[in-house]
C-alpha atoms as one frame of an Amber mdcrd trajectory, in Angstrom:
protein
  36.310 -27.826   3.321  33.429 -25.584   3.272  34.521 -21.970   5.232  32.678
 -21.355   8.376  29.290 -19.425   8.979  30.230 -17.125  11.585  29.296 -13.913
   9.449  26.064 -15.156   8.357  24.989 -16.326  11.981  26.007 -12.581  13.525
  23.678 -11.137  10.801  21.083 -13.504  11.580  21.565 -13.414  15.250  21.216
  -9.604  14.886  18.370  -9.404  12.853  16.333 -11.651  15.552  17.138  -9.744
  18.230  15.899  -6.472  15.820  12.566  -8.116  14.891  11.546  -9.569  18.742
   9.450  -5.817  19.146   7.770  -6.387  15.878   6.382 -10.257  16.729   4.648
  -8.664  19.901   3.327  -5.877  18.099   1.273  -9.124  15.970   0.046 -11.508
  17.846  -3.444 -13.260  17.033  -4.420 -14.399  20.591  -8.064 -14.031  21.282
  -8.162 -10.464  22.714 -10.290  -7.362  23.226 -10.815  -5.468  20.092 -13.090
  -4.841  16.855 -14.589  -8.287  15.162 -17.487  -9.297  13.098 -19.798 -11.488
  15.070 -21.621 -14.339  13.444 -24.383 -16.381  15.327 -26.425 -19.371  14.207
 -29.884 -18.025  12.765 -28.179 -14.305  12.341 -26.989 -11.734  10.633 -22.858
 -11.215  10.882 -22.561  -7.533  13.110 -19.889  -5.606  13.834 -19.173  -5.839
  17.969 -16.377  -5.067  20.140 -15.800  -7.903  22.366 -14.243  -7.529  26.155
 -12.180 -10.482  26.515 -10.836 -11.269  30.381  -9.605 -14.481  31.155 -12.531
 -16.999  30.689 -15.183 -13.747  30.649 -16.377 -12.056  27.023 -18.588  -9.057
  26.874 -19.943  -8.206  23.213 -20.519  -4.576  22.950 -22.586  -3.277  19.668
 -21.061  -0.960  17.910 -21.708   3.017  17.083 -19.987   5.033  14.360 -19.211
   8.669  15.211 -18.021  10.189  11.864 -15.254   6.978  10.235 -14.496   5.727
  14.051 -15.920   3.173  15.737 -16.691   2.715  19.221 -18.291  -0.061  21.919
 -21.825   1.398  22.814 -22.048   0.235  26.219 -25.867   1.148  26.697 -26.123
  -2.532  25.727 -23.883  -5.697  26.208 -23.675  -9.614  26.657 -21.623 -11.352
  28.304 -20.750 -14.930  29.784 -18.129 -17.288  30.979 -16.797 -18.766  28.006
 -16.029 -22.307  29.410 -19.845 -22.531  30.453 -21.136 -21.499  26.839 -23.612
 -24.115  26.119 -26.599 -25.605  23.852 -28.645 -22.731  25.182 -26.166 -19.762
  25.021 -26.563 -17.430  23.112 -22.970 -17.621  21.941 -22.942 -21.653  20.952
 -21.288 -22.061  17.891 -20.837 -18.326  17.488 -17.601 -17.396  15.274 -15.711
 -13.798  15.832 -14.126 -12.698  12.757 -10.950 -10.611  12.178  -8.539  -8.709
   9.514  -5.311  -7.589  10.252  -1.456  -6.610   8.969   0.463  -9.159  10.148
   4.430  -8.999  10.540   6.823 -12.028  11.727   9.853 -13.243  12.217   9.974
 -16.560   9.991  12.476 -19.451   8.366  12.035 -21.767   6.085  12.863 -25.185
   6.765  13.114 -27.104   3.778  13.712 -25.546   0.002  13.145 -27.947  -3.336
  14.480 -26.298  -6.255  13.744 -27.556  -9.828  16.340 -29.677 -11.884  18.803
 -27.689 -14.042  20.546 -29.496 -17.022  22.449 -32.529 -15.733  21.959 -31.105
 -12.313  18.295 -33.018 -10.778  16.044 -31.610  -8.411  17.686 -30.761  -4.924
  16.146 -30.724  -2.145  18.149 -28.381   1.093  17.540 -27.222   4.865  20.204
 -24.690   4.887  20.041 -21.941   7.997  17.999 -19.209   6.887  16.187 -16.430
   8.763  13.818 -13.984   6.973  10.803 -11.278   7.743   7.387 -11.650   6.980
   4.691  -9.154   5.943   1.025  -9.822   4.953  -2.712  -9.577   5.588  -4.396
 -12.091   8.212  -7.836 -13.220   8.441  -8.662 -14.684  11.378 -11.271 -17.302
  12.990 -12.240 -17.413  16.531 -15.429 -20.262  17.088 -16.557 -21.182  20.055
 -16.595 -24.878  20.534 -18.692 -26.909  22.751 -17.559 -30.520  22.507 -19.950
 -33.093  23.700 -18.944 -36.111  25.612 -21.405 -39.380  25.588 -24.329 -37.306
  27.944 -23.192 -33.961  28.619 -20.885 -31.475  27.625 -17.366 -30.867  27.828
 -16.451 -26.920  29.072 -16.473 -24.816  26.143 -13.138 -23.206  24.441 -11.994
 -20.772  21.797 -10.769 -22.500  18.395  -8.354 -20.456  16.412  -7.716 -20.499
  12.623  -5.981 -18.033  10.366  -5.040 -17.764   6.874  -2.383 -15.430   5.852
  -0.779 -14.112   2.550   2.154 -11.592   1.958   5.792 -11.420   1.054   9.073
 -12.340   2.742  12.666 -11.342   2.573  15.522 -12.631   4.466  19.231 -14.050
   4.603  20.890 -17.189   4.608  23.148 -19.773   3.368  23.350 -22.410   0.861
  26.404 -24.350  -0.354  28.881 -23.427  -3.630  30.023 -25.927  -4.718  32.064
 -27.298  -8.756  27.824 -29.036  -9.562  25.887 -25.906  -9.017  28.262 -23.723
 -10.863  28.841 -25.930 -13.907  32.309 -26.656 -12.946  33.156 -22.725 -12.720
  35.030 -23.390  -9.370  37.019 -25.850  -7.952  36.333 -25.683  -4.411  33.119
 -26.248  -1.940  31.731 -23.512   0.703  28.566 -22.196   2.274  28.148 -18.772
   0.807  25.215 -15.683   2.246  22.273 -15.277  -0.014  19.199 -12.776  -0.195
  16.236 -13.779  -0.288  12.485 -13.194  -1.190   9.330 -14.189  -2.545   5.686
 -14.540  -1.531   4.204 -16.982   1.152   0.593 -18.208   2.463   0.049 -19.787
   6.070  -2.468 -21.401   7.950  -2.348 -21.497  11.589  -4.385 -23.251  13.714
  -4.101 -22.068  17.447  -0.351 -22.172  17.832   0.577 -23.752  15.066   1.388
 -21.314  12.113   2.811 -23.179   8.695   2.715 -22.987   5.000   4.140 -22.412
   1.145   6.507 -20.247  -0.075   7.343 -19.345  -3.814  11.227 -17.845  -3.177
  14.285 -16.348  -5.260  17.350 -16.895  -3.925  20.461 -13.828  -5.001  24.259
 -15.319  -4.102  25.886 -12.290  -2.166  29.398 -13.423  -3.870  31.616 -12.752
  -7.076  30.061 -16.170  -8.097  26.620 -15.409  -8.391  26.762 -15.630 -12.257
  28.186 -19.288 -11.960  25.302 -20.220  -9.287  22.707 -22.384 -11.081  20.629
 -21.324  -8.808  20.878 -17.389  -8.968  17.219 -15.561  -9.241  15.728 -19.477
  -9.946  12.575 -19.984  -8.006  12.054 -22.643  -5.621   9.368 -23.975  -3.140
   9.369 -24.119   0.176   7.508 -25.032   3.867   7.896 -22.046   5.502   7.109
 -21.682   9.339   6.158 -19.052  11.842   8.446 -18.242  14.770   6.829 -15.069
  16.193   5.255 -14.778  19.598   8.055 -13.258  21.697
């Protein structure tokens, strides 16, 4: 009988409640802020854009020594669900670059085959915090229905890249120890590696490349012990 998980889900349970500050402090929503501004028939600029509900001001932007700052001499702005053919922001895409940290898991972990033992594929509980660089997307879409047009909306895609370490579990069991021990149990692991994500919107997903360190006197029977592996990692910040 494999022994129960209460240690690992206290640790895990703690280390969510730790990392809720951090997923606020990165969210990708469409806000106010710096971006690079790229319209049809342009040049990309630099702009600070005023975001309010459906409203978006563009502000140029001045330099004054190595900071930057809206120059509000001059500004355009316009309801962003009434953006159309003859806007000046129609098909107009806001560029940005940022550090982004998260809270994320990986669902589902394929390890390569080892000796007699063949590829295994797992979905054990695992919990594990995120840090990278984001670039993110922001177009402005106008869809177009038969004769006229359909209200316009913000489109959202990112790409990320960075590392990730984390705990979790994974079963011990007489296969993955080449007969070392006799008996089966979920045992804690550590565990790291590098990750890329897309998101779309609110959907963030992608591809780890992990390494998985047993946290028991066993680790040097675990087939699996500093062994990469690949895995679909998801997102689950946004507090």
């Amino acid at each position: 009988m494999r022994k129960p998980l209460y240690p690992v889900l206290g640790t895990i349970l703690l280390l969510s409640a730790s990392c809720v500050s951090l997923g606020k402090l990165t969210h990708h929503d469409f806000d106010s802020g710096f971006y690079k501004l790229k319209i049809n028939g342009t040049e990309t600029s630099r702009i600070y854009a005023e975001v309010t509900e459906d409203s978006i001001i563009v502000y140029p932007v001045k330099l004054e020594g190595k900071k930057e700052f809206p120059n509000t001499s001059s500004s355009n702005g316009t309801r962003i669900s009434r953006i159309g053919s003859d806007s000046y922001f129609y098909k107009s895409c806001f560029t940005n670059n940022s550090l982004d940290v998260d809270l994320t898991s990986i669902l589902f972990k394929s390890r390569h085959s080892r000796d007699d033992v063949p590829n295994q594929f797992s979905a054990d509980l695992d919990i594990a915090l995120y840090a990278g660089f984001r670039k993110d997307f922001y177009k402005i879409v106008t869809p177009v229905h038969q004769l006229h047009e359909i209200k316009s909306y913000v489109q959202q895609i990112g790409f990320d890249l960075g590392v990730f370490a984390g705990i979790g579990s994974s079963p011990v069991n007489p296969t993955v120890t080449y007969n070392k021990i006799g008996q089966e149990y979920d045992a804690m692991i550590f565990q790291k590696g590098i990750a890329a994500f897309i998101s779309i919107n609110k959907m963030s997903f992608g591809l780890a490349v992990g390494f998985d360190n047993l946290l028991d006197k066993n680790r040097s029977y675990w087939i699996y012990n500093q062994k990469s592996y690949i895995g679909l990692i998801i997102s689950v910040s946004g507090f």
